[in-house]
matplotlib code that plots the C-alpha trace (Angstrom):
import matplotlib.pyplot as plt

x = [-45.8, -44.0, -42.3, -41.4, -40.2, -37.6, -36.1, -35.9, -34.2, -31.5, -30.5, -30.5, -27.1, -28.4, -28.5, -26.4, -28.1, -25.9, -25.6, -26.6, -24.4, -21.2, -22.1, -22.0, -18.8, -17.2, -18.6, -16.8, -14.0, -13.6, -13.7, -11.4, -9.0, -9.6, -9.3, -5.6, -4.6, -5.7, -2.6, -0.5, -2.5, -3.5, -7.0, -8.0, -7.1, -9.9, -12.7, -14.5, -14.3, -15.6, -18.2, -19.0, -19.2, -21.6, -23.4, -23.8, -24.6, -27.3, -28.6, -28.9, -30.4, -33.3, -36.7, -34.6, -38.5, -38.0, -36.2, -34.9, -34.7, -33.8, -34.0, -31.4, -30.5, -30.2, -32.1, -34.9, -34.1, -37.8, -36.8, -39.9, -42.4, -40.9, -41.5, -45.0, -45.6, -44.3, -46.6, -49.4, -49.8, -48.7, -46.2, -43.4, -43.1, -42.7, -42.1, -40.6, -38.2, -35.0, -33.9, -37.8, -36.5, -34.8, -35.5, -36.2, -39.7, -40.5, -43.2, -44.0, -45.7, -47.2, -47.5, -45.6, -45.1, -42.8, -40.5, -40.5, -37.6, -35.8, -36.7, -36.2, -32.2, -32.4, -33.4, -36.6, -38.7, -41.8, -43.7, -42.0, -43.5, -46.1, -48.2, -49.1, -51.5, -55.4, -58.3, -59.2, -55.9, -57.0, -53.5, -52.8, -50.1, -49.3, -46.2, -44.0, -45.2, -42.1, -40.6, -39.8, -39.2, -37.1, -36.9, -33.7, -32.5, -31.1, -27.3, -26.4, -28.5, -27.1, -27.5, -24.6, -26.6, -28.8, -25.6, -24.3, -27.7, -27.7, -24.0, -25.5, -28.2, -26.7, -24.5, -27.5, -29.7, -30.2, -30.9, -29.8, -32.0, -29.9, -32.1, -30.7, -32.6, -31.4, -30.1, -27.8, -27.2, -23.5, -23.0, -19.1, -20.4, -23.3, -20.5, -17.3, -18.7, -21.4, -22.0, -18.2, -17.8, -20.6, -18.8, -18.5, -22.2, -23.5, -26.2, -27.5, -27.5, -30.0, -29.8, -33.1, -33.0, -35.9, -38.5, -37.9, -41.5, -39.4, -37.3, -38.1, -37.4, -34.2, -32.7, -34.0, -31.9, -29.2, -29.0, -29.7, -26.7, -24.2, -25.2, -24.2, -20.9, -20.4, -21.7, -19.2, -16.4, -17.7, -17.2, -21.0, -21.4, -23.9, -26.1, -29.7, -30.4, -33.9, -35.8, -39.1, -41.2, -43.4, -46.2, -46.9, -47.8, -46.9, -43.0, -42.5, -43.2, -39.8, -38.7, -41.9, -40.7, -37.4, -38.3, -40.9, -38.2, -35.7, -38.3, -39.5, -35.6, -35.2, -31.3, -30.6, -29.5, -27.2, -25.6, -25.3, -23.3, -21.1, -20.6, -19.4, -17.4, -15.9, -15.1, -13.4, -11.4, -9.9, -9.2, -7.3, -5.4, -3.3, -1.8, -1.3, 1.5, 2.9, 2.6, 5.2, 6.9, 5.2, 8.1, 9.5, 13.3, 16.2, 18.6, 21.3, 19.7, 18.6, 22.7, 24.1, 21.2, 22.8, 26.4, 25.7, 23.4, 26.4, 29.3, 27.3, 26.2, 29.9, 30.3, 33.6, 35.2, 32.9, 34.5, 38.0, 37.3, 36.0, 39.3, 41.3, 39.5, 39.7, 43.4, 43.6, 41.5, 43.2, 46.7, 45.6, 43.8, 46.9, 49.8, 52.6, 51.1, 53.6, 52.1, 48.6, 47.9, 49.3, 47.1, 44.1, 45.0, 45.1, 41.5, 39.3, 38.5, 34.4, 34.4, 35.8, 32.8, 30.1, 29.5, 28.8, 31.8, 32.6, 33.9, 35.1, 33.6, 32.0, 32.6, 30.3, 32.7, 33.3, 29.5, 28.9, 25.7, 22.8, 23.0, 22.8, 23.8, 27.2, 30.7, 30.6, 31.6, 29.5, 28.9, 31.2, 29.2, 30.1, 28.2, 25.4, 25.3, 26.0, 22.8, 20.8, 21.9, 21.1, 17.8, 16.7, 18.0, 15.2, 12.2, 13.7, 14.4, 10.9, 9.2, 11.2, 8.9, 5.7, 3.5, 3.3, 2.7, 3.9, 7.5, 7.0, 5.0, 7.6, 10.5, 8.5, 8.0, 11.6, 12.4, 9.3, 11.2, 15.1, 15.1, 14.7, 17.2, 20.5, 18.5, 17.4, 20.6, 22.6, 20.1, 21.2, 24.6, 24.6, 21.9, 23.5, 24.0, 28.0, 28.2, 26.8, 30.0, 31.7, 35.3, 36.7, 37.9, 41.2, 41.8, 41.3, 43.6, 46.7, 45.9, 46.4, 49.5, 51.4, 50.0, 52.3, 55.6, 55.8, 54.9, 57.7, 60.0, 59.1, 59.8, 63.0, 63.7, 62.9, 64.7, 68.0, 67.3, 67.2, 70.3, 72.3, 70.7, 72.0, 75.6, 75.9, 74.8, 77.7, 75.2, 75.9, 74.9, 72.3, 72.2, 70.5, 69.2, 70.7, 69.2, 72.3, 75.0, 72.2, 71.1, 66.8, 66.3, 67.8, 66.0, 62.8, 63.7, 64.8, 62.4, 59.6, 61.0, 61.0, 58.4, 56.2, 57.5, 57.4, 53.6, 52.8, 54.7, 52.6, 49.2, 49.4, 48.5, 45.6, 44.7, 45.2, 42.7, 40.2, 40.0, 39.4, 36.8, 35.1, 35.3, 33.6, 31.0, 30.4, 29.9, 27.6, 25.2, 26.0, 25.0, 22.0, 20.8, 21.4, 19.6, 16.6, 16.7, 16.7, 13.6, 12.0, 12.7, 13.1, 12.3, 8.5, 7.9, 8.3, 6.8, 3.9, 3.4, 4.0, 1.5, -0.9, -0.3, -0.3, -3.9, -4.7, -4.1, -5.8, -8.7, -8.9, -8.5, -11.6, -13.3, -12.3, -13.3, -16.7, -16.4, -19.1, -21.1, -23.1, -24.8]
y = [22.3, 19.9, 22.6, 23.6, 20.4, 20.1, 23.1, 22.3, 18.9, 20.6, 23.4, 20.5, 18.6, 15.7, 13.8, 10.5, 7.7, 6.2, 2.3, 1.3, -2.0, 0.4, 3.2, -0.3, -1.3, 1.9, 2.5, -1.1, 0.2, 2.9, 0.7, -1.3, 1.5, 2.7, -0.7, -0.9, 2.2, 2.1, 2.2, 4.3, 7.1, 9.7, 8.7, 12.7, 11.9, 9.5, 10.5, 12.0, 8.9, 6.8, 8.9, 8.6, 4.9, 4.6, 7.2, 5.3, 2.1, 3.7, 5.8, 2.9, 0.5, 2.9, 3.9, 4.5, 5.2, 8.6, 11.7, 14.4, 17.7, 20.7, 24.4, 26.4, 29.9, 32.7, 35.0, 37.0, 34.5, 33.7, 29.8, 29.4, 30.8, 29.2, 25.6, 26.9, 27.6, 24.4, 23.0, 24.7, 25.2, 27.2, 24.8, 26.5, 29.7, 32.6, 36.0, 39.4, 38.2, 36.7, 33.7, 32.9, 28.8, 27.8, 23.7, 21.9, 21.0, 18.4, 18.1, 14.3, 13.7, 10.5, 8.2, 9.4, 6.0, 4.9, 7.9, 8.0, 5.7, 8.3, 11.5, 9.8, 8.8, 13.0, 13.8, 15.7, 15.6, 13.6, 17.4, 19.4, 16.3, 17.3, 15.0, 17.2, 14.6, 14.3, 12.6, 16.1, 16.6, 13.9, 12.8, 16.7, 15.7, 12.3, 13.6, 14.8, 11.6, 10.3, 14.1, 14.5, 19.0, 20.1, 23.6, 24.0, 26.8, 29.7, 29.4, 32.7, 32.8, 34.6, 31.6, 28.9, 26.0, 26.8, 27.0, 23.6, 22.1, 23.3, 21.5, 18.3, 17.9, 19.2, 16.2, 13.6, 15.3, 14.2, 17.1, 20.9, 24.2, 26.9, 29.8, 33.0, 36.9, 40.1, 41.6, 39.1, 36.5, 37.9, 37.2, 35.7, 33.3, 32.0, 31.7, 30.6, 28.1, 26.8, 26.8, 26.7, 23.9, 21.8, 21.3, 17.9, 17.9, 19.8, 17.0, 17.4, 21.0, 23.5, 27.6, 29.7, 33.2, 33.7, 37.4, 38.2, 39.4, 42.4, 43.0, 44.4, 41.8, 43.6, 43.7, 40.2, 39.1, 40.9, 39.7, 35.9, 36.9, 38.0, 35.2, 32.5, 34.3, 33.7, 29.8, 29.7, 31.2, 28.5, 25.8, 24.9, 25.8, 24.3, 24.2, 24.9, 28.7, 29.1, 32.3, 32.0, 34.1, 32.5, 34.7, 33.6, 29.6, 30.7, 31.2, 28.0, 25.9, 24.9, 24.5, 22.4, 20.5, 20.0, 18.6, 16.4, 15.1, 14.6, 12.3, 10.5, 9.7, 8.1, 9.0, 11.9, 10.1, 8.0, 10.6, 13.1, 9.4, 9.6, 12.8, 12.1, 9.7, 11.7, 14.6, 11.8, 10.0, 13.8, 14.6, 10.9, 10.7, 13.7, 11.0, 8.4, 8.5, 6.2, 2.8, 1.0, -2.9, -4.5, -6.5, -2.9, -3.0, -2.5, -5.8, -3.1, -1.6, -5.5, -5.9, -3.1, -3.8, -7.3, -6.2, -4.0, -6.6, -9.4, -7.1, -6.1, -9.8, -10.8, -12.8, -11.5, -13.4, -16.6, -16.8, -15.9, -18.5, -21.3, -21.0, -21.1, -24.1, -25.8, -25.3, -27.1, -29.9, -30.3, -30.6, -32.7, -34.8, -35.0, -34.0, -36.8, -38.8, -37.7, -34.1, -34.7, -33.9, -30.7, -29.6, -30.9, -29.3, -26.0, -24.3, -24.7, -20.9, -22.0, -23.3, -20.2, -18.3, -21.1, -21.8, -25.0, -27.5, -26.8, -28.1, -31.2, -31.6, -34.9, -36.7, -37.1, -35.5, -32.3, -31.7, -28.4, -29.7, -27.4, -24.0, -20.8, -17.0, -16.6, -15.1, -12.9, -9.7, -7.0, -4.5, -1.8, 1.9, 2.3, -1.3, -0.1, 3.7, 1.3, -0.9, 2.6, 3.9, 1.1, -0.1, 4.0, 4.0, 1.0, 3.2, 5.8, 4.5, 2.6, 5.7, 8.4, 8.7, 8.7, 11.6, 12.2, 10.6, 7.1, 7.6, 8.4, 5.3, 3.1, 4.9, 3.5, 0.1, -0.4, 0.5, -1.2, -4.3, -2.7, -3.4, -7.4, -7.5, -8.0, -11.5, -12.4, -11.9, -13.9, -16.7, -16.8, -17.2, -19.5, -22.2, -22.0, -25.9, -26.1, -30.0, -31.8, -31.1, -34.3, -35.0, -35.1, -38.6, -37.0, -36.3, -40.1, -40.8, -38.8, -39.9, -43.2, -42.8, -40.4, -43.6, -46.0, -44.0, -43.0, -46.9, -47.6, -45.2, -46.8, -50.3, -49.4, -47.5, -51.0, -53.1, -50.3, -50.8, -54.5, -54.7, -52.5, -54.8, -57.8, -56.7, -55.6, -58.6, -60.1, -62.0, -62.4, -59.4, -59.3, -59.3, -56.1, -56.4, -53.6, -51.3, -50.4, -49.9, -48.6, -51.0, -51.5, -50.4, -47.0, -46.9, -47.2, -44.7, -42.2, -42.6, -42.7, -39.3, -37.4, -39.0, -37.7, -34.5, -34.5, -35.7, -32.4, -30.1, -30.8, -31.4, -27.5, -25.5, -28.1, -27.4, -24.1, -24.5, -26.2, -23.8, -21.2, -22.9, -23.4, -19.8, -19.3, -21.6, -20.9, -16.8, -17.9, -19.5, -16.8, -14.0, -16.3, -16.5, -12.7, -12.3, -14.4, -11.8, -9.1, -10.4, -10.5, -8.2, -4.9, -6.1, -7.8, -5.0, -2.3, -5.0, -4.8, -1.4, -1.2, -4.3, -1.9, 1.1, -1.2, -2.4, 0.5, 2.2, -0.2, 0.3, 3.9, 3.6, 1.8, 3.7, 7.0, 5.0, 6.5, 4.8, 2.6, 5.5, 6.6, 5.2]
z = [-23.8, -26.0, -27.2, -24.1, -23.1, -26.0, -24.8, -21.8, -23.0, -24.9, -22.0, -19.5, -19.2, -17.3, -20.2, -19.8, -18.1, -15.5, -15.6, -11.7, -12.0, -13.2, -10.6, -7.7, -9.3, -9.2, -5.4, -4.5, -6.4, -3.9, -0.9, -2.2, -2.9, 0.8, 2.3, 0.6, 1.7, 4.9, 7.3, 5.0, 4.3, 6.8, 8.2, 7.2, 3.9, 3.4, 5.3, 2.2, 0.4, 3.9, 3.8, 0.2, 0.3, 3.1, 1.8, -1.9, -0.1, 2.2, -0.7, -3.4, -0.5, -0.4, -2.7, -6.2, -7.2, -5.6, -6.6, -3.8, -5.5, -3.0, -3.4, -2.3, -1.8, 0.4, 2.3, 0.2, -3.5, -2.3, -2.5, 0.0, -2.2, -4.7, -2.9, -2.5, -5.3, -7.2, -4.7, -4.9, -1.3, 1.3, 3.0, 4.3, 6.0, 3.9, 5.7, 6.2, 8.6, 8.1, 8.3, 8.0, 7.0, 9.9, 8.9, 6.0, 5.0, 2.3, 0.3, -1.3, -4.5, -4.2, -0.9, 2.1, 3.3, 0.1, 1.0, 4.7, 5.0, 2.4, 4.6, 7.8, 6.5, 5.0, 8.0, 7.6, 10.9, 10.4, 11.4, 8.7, 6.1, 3.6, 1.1, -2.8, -3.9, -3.2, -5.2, -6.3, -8.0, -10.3, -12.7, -12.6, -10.4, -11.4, -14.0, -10.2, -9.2, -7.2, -6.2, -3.1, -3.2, 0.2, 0.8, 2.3, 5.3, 3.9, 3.7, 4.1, 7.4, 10.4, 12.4, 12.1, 12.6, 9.5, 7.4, 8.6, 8.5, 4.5, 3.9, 5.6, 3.3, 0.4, 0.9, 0.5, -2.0, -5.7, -7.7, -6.4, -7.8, -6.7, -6.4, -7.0, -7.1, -9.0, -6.1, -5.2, -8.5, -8.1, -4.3, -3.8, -1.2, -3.6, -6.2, -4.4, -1.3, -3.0, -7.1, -7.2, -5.5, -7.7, -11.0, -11.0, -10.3, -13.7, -14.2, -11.6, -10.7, -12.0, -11.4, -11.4, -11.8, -9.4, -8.6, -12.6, -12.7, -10.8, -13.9, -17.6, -20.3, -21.0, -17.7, -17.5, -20.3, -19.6, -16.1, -16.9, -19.5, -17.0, -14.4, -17.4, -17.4, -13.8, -14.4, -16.7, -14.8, -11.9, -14.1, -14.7, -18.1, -20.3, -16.7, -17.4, -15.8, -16.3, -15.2, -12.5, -10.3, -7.7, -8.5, -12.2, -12.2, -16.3, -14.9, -13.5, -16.4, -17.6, -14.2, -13.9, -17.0, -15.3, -12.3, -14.6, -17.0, -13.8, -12.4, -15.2, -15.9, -12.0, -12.8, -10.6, -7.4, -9.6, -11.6, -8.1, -6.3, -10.1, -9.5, -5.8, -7.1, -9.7, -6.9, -4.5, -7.2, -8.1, -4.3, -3.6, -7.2, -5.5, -3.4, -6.1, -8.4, -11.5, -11.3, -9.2, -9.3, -6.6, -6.1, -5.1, -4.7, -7.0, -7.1, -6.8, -3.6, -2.3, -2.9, -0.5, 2.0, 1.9, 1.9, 5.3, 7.0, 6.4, 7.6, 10.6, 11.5, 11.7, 8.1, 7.4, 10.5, 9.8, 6.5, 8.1, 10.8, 8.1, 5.8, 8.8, 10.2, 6.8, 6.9, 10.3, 10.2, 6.9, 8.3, 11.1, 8.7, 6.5, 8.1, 10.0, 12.5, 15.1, 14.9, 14.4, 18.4, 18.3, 15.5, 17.5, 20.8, 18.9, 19.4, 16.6, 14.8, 14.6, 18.0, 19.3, 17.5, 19.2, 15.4, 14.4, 13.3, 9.5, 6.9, 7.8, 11.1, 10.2, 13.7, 17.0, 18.6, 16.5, 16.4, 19.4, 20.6, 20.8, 19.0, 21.0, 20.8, 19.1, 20.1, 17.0, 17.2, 18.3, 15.6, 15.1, 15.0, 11.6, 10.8, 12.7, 11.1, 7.5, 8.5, 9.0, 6.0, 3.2, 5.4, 5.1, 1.5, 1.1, 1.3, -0.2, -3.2, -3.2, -3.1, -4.9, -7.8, -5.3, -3.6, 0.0, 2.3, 0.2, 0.5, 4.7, 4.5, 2.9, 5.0, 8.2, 6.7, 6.0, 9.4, 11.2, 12.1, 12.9, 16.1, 15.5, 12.9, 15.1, 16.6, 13.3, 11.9, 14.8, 14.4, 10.6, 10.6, 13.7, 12.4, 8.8, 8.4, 7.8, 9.8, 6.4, 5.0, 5.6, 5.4, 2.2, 0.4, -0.9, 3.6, 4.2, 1.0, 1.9, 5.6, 4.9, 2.8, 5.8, 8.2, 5.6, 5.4, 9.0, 9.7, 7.5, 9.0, 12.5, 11.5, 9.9, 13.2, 15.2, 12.8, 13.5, 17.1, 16.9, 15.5, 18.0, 20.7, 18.9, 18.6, 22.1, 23.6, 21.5, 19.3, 15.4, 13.5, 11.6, 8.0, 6.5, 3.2, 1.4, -1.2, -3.5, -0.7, 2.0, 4.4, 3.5, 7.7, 6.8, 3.4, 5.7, 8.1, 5.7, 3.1, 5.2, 6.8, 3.4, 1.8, 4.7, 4.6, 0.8, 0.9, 3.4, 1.4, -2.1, -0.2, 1.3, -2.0, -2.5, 0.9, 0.4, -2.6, -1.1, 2.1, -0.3, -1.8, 1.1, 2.5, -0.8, 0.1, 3.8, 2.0, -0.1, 2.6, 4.9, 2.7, 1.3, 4.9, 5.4, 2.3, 3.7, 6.9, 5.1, 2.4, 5.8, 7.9, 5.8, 2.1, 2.7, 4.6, 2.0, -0.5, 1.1, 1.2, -2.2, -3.2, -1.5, -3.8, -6.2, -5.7, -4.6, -7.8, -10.1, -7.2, -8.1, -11.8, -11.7, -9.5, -12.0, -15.0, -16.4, -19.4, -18.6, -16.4, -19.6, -22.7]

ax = plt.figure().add_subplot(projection="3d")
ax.plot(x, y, z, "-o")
ax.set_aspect("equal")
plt.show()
């Protein structure tokens, strides 16, 4: 028997002990990869790996001090006289009809009580429950001790219920024996909807090459040689295949040994949820692609989303409007007394706009009150089709080096807010603070000057005046003092004349300067405002759907890593 044993240990793959703690942290790893994802990925996409995590956190909440091993085949394997004969009992129907299992029956080694939770989440009817153990059996049993055998409908079966009711609880068992007969060992169905579909389960799958007491030991061999090829072609190689026959207790002693070992271990139900893991991690790293900046867009991108958004949201005329406004509070700040009303009674280029005052518009009475929509305007369809474009170009870019259905995802973010953005980007530009610009000192200095010369101009005009209105009423005339040979009055006139012409003419290229310097300014805060929109409205967006891929993918990295599943 000990002999036996160490065979059976070196055929059996099942070999690596799975770490609970890892196999938990790889399961939570999972749901955190689905709670990232969840929004952007097609709900159909994930229901596998929904289903796996509430089926690892039901499964690990119950008896881990029992083992669910189920026998599966089709009709006439004789998997039923198999169970009943592992059991030593006549437990489940065995007959000439087929289907003859239409249910599955489960027989417990040990007390039923410990492992009726377990069969009731299963779902094995309390009625189709049996108990191996009695005080005759003595410790004859006490190795299984803990096994809880299901014989499972046959797959194959002509009813479609069976068949469904056979993918159910394949789904929640720990250990699978897959029992195949010489008649049918090569069936496609056996091979491609079932054993097929199991390679990432090869520790916890076992084949039996069942009724060999029907076969010579020649054809024996050289049928349990052909079905290894087809394991192999399946992808389960190095899976124990071990040959029984229900009617020889002498046939079913290395399967015995298996199912001992498997028990002993208490590792099948974690190494069957690792291998569920493994199979889900496969199917969802399809939609996961190379690691992406979370911060997401391109400065060159962020620029031409920037450049559209500002052109569309009128900043070209604010800045028009804020040099030209510069240039006329300027001159009416600077220019000749005598003209300064016209300048005022022209409109204001802001005010026109229902912008606030601008640069220079440091007075109560320049300030427009309370802001509301602008007179900006409207878009031109070029803008708008512009706008489209470079908010499309967004999520394009974001996602060009990522699987479907991330770039869709990221196309839709970018666009999820594009019907707010014309508000938003009104509400910008008009509460852009452009009043805390006071007026400048250099205004109030040339200001004053033009205030002196045209004063002196006016009191040389008076003291003219005076002097005519002396002479006609035949008084003596008055002595002007001269400057050189020109009377000081005309000196005052004159010179106050030019010299305020003189002043305006070499204030206008510093005016000219400064306006320019403050269209650059007003830009500046315009664009950083549209910038701020655009952060909000279109970039935060896509930068959250690509923080989500981002955790998502260091979610399913972990969950994939099995570094830590074996020791």
């Amino acid at each position: 028997m000990t002999d036996l044993v160490g065979k059976v240990r070196d055929a059996f793959r099942g070999d690596r002990r799975v770490d609970p703690d890892a196999l938990i942290a790889r399961v939570e790893a999972l749901g955190e990869f689905l709670r990232a994802v969840d929004g952007h990925l097609p709900d159909d996409r994930l229901v596998a790996g929904h289903t796996l995590v509430e089926r690892a956190g039901a499964r690990l909440a119950l008896s881990r001090d029992h083992t669910v091993v189920a026998l599966a085949g089709a009709t006439g394997s004789g998997k039923s006289s198999l169970f009943n004969a592992l059991a030593r009992f006549q437990m489940s129907p065995v007959g000439v009809r087929r289907p003859t299992t239409g249910v599955a029956h489960a027989c417990v080694w040990g007390a039923l009580d410990g492992a009726a939770r377990l069969l009731d989440w299963v779902g094995v009817l309390p009625r189709h429950r049996f108990v191996r153990e009695s005080p005759l059996d003595g410790e004859d049993e006490a190795r299984l001790r803990g096994l809880i055998l299901l014989d499972l409908p046959d797959f194959d079966s002509v009813e479609r219920g069976h068949r469904l009711e056979v993918d159910r609880l394949l789904g929640l068992v720990d250990l699978v024996v897959w029992v195949v007969d010489p008649q049918k060992y090569a069936d496609r169905v056996v091979h491609t909807d079932y054993l097929r579909e199991f390679h990432r389960h090869r520790d916890v799958t076992v084949v039996v090459l069942n009724q060999v007491d029907r076969l010579s030991p020649q054809d024996s061999a050289r049928v349990l040689g052909d079905l290894r090829r087809l394991l192999d072609a399946d992808g389960l190689d190095g899976v124990p295949l071990l040959a029984t026959s229900a009617l020889h207790q002498a046939a079913l002693a290395e399967l015995r040994a298996t199912l001992e070992r498997t028990v002993a271990e208490r590792q099948a139900a974690l190494r069957r949820l690792a291998g569920d893991v493994d199979t889900v991690v496969e199917q969802l790293a399809e939609v996961m692609g190379p690691p992406v900046d979370a911060d997401g867009v391109a400065p060159e991108t962020e620029r031409l989303l920037v450049d559209a958004l500002a052109a569309s949201a009128g900043v070209p005329a604010v800045v028009e409007a804020t040099e030209r406004a510069y240039r006329q509070r300027a001159a009416a700040a600077t220019g000749w007394p005598v003209v300064r009303g016209w300048h005022r009674l022209r409109p204001d280029p802001l005010r026109r706009l229902h912008l606030p005052g601008g640069p220079g518009a440091g007075r109560a009475d320049d300030d427009p009150g309370p802001l509301g929509a602008s007179s900006l305007p409207d878009p031109t369809v070029a803008q708008r089709a512009a706008v489209g474009l470079s908010v499309r170009q967004v999520g394009e870019r974001a996602g060009a080096e990522l699987p479907a259905p991330w770039p869709a995802a990221l196309a839709a973010a970018a666009r999820s807010r594009l019907g707010d953005l014309p508000d938003a980007l009104d509400r910008a530009v008009v509460n852009t603070s452009i009043v805390g610009e006071h007026r400048p000192f250099w205004w109030r200095l040339v200001g004053g000057v033009q205030w002196l010369v045209t004063l002196a101009a006016a009191a040389g005009v008076a003291w003219l005046v005076l002097g005519y209105a002396v002479r006609a009423l035949g008084l003596p005339a008055l002595d002007y003092p001269a400057v050189g040979v020109v009377p000081l009055p005309t000196v005052m006139l004159l010179g106050g004349l030019l010299l305020g012409v003189l002043v305006a003419l070499a204030v206008r290229p510093i005016t000219n300067w400064a306006a320019g310097r403050a269209r650059l300014r007003m830009e500046r805060r315009l664009r950083s405002a549209v910038a701020a929109v655009a952060r909000e409205y279109v970039l935060a967006p896509v930068g959250a759907v690509l923080a989500s891929y981002a955790r998502a993918s260091a979610a399913l990295t972990a969950a994939g890593d099995r570094g830590s599943r074996s020791r």
